[in-house]
C-alpha positions as CSV (number, residue, x, y, z in Angstrom):
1,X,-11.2,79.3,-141.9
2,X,-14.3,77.7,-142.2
3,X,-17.2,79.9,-144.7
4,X,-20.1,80.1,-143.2
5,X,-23.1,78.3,-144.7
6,X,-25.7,79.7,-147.4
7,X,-29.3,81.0,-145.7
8,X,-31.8,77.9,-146.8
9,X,-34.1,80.8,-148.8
10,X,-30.6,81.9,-150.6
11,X,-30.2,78.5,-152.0
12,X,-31.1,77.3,-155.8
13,X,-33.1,74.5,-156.4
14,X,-30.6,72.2,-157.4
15,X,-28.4,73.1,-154.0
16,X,-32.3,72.9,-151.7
17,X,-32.3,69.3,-153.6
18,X,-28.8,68.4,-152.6
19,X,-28.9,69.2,-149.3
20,X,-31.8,67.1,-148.8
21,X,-30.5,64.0,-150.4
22,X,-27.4,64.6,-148.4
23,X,-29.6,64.9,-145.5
24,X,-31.4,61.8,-145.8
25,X,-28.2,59.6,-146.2
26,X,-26.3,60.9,-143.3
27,X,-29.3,60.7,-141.4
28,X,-28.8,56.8,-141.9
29,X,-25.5,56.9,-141.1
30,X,-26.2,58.3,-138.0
31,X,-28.4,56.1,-137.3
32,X,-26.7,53.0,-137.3
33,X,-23.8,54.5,-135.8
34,X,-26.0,56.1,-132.6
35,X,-27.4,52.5,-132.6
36,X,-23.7,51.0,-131.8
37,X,-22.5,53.6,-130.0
38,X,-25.8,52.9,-127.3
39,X,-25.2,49.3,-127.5
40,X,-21.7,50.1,-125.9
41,X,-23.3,52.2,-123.7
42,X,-25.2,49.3,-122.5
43,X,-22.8,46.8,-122.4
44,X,-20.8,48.6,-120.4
45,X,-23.5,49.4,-117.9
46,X,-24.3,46.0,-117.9
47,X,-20.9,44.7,-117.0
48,X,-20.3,47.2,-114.8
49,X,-17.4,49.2,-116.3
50,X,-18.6,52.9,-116.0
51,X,-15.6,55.7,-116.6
52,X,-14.6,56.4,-120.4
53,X,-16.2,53.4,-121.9
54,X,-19.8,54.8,-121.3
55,X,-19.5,58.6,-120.8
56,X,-17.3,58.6,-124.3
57,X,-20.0,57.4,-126.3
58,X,-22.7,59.2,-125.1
59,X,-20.6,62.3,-125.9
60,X,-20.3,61.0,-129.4
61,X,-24.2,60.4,-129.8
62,X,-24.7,63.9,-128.3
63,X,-22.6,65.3,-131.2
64,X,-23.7,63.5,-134.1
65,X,-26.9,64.7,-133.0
66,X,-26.3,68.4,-133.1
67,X,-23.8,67.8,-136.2
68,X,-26.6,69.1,-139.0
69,X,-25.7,72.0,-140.9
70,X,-29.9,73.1,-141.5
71,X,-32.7,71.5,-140.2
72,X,-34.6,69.1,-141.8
73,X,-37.8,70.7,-141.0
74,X,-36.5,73.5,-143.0
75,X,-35.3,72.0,-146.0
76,X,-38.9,70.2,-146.2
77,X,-41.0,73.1,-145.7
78,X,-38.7,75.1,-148.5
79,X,-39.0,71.3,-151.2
80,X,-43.0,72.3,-150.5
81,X,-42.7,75.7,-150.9
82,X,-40.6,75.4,-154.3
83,X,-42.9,72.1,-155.5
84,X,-39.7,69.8,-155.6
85,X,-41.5,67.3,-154.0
């Protein structure tokens, strides 16, 4: 069972904090892993090997996009709101 998240609002400035940090790195993470999986992408394409090897990937990239438990817009706009940053 999997509990569901906090609302940002209900969170205390340590957690806001947190979750920002926590942001940030993953957001590097992803990064350099989006960056490989796309160079696979292309590699593929350019030897000519479409199937698995390229749609598996792009699947990946499309998750690890839409992985993030709040928005990062949010979590800015309530560090502003709060003065944390």
């Amino acid at each position: 069972m999997e509990a569901t998240p906090k609302n940002l609002s209900e969170l205390k400035d340590q957690e806001l904090l947190a979750e920002a940090k926590k942001q940030k790195s993953g957001a590097i993470i992803n990064a350099v892993f989006i960056g490989f999986l796309v160079g696979i992408v292309f590699y593929s394409v350019l030897s000519n090997a479409y199937g698995w090897f390229t749609l598996l990937p792009l699947f990946l990239v499309y998750k690890l996009v839409k992985n993030s438990k709040y928005s990062t817009k949010e979590v800015e706009v309530l560090l502003k709101e709060r003065g944390l940053r």
